[in-house]
Structure formats: C-alpha cells, structure tokens
Backbone bond lengths (Angstrom), bond angles and torsions (degrees), N, CA, C in turn:
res aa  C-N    CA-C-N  psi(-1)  N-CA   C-N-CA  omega(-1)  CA-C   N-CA-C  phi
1 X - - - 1.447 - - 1.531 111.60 -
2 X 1.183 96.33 -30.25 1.821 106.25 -161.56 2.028 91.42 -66.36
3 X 1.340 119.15 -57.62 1.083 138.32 -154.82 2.149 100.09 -71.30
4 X 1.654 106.00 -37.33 1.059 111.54 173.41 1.658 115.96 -61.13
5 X 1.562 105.86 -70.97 1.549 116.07 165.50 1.585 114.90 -38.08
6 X 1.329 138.74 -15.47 1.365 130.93 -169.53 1.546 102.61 -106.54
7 X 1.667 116.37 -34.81 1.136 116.74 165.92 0.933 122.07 -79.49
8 X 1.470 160.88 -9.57 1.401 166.98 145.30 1.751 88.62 -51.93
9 X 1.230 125.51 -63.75 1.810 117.84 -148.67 1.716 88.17 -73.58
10 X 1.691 127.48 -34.60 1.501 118.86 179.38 1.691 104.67 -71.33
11 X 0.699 108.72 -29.84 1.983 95.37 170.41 1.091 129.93 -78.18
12 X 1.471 114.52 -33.80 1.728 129.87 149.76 1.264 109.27 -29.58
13 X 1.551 105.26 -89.63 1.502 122.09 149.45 1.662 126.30 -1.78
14 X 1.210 122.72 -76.34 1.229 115.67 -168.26 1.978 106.77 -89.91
15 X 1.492 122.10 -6.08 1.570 109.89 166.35 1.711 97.27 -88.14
16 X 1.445 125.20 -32.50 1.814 105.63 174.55 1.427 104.24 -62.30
17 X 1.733 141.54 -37.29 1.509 148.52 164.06 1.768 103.89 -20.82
18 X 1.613 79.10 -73.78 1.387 97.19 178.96 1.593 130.86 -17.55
19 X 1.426 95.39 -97.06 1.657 128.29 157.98 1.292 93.86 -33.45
20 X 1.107 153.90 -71.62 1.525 143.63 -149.46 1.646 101.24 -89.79
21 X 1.603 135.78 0.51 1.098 134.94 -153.58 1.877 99.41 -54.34
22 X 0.836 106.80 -54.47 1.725 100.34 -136.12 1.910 91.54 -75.27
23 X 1.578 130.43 -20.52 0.987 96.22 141.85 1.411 134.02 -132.61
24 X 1.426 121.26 37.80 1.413 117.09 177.98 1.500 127.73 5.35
25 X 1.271 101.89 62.42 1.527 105.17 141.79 1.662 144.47 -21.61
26 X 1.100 98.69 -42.24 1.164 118.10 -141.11 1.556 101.39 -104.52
27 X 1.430 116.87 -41.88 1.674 151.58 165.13 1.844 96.91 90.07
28 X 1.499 111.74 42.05 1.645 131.02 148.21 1.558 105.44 -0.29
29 X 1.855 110.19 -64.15 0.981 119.08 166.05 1.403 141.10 2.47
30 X 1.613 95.82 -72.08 1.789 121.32 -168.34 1.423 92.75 -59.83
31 X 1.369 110.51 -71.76 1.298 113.75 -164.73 1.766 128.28 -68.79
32 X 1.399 103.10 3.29 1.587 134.15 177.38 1.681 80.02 -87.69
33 X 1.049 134.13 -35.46 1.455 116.42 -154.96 1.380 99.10 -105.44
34 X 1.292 119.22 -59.22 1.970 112.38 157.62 1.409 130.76 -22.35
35 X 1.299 96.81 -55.97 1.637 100.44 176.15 1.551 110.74 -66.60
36 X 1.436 129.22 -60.54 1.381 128.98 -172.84 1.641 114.28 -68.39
37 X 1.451 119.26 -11.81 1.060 133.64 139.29 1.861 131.62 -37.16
38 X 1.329 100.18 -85.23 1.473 117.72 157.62 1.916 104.41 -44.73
39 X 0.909 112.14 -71.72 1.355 115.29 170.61 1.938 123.98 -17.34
40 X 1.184 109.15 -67.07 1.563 131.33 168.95 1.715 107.53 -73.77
41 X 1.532 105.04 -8.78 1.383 93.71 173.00 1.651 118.54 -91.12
42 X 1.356 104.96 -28.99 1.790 119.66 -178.91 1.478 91.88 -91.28
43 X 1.750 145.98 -13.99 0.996 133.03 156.62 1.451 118.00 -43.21
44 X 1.931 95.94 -64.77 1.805 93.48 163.88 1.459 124.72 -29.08
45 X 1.722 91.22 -64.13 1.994 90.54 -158.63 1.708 93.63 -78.06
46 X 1.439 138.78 -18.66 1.405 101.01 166.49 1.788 120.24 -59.98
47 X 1.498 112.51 -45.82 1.579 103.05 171.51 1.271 137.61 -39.95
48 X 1.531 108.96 -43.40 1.439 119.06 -176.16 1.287 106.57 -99.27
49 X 1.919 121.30 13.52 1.520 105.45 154.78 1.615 116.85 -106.21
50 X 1.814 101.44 -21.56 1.519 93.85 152.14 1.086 132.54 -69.57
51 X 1.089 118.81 -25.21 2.138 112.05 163.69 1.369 129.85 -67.77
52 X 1.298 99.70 -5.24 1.560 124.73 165.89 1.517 110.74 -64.39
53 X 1.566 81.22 -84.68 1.721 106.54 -164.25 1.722 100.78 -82.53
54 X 1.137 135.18 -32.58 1.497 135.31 172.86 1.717 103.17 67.06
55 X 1.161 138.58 -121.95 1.551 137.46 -149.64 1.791 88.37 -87.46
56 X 1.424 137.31 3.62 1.154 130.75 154.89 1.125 127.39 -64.76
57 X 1.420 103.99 -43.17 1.777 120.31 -168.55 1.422 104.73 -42.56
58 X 1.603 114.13 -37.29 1.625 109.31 -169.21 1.701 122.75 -87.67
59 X 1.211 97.88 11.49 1.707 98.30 -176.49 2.042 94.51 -136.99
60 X 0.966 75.46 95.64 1.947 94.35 -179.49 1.517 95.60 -91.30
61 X 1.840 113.41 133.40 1.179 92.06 151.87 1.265 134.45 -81.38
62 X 1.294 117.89 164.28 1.556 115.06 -172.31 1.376 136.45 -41.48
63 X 1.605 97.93 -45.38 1.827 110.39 163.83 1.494 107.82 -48.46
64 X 1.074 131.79 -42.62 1.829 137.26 -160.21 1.847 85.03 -83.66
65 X 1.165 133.30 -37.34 1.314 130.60 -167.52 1.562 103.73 -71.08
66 X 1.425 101.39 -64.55 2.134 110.67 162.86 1.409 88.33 -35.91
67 X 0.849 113.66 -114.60 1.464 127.76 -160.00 1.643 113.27 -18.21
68 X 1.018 143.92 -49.48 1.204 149.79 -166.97 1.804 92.09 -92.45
69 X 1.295 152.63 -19.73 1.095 142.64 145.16 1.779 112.97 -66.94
70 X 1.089 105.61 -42.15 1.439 86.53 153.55 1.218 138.14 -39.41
71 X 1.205 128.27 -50.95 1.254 144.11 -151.34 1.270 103.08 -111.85
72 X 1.277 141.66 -18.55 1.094 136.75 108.27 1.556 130.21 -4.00
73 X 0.921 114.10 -79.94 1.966 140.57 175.38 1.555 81.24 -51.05
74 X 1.071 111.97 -77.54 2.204 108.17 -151.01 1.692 86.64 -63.99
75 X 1.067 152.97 -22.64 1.681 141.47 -177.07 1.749 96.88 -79.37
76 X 1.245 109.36 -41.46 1.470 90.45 171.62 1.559 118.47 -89.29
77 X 0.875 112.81 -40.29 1.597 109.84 155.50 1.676 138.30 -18.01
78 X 1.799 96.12 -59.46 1.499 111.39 174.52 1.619 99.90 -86.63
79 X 1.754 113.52 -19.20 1.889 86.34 172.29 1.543 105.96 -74.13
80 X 1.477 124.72 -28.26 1.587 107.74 -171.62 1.520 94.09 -74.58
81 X 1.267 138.72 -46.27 1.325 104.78 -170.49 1.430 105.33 -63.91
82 X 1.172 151.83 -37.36 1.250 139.90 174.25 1.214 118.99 -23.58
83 X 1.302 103.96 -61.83 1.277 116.80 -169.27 1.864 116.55 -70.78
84 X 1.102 99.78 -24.78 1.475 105.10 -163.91 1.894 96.43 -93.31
85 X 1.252 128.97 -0.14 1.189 151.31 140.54 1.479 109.23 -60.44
86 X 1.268 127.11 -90.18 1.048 98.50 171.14 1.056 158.71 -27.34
87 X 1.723 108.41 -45.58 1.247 134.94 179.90 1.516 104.75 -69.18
88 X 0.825 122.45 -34.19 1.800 144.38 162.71 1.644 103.26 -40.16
89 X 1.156 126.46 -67.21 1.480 152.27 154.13 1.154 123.05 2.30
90 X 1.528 93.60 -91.76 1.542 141.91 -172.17 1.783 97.48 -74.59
91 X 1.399 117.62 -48.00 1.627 105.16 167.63 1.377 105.94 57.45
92 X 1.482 120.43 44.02 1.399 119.43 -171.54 1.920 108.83 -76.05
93 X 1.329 135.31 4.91 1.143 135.79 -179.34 1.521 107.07 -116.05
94 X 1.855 103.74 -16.05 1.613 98.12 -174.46 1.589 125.41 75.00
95 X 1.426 96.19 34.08 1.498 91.00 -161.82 1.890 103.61 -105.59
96 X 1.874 100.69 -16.91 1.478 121.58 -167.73 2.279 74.52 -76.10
97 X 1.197 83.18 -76.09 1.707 90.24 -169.64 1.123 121.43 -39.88
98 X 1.442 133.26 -4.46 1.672 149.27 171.38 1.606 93.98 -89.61
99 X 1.121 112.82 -52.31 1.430 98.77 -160.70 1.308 118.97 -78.06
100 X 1.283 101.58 -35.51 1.839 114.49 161.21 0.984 128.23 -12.14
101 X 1.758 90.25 -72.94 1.597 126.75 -172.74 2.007 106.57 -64.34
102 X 0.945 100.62 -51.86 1.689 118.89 -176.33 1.491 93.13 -41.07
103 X 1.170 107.92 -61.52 1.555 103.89 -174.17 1.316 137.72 -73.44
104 X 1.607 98.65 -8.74 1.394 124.89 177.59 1.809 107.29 -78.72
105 X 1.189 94.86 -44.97 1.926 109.42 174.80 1.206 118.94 -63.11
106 X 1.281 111.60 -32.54 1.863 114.34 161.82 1.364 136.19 -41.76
C-alpha cells in the first residue's frame, strides 16, 4: 500500500509539475522529487520483501495493509508539509514578505 499510495501522489505530482512547467511558481519540483524518491524507496523494500516471503508477499493480512496505508498517508503528508515549508521560505510570489512588511508599517 505504502509503495501504491506514494506512486499515485508522484504522478499527481509530476502531471501538475508538468502543466505548470515553464514557470513553476510554486517549486512542484521538490515535491516531484520526494515523492518519486519515497516511491523507489518502498520499490526496494517491496523487492527484498518478496524475495523473502515469495507467493506470501501477495496476501497481507489486513492489519499490515491498515497499517502500511497509513504510512503511506503520513509519507505524503510530511512531504506536503515539507514542501509547503519550503515554499514558506523561498516566498517565491512575495506574499509571506508583503505581509510581514504590512504589519511592520502599522
């Protein structure tokens, strides 16, 4: 689940990249790279848990399924806050640094 849920939010991810390419505002990017990141990482541990378990790997019990959709959800979760940290940061529209200031002029 974990590996499913991370690849669905990196394809999301990289056609909004896409569509917004030429000027990413937004820096789509980072989190295009987190997700397909995380993504190739549960690629690993699905391989090396089917070479484990072999014709097991495909019948999870359900608790391990919850659970691993969990963890799923909080990996994409902590990449959007990641990202929205950054984006926080970087203030690429100027809108953190407007408001700052606004309140500073008061």
């Amino acid at each position: 689940m974990t590996l499913l849920i991370t690849i669905f939010a990196a394809v999301i991810c990289t056609i909004l990249w896409y569509t917004k390419a030429p000027k990413n505002e937004m820096k789509l990017h980072i989190l295009c790279f987190m997700y397909w990141g995380a993504s190739i990482m549960w690629l690993v541990d699905a391989i090396y848990e089917f070479a484990e378990l072999h014709a097991d790997y495909f019948q999870p019990a359900p608790a391990d399924m919850l659970n691993d959709a969990f963890l799923g959800l909080s990996v994409v979760a902590l990449g959007l806050i990641i990202w929205l940290i950054v984006l926080l940061i970087k203030d690429p529209k100027g809108v953190v640094r407007a408001a700052l200031t606004k309140q500073t002029n008061k």
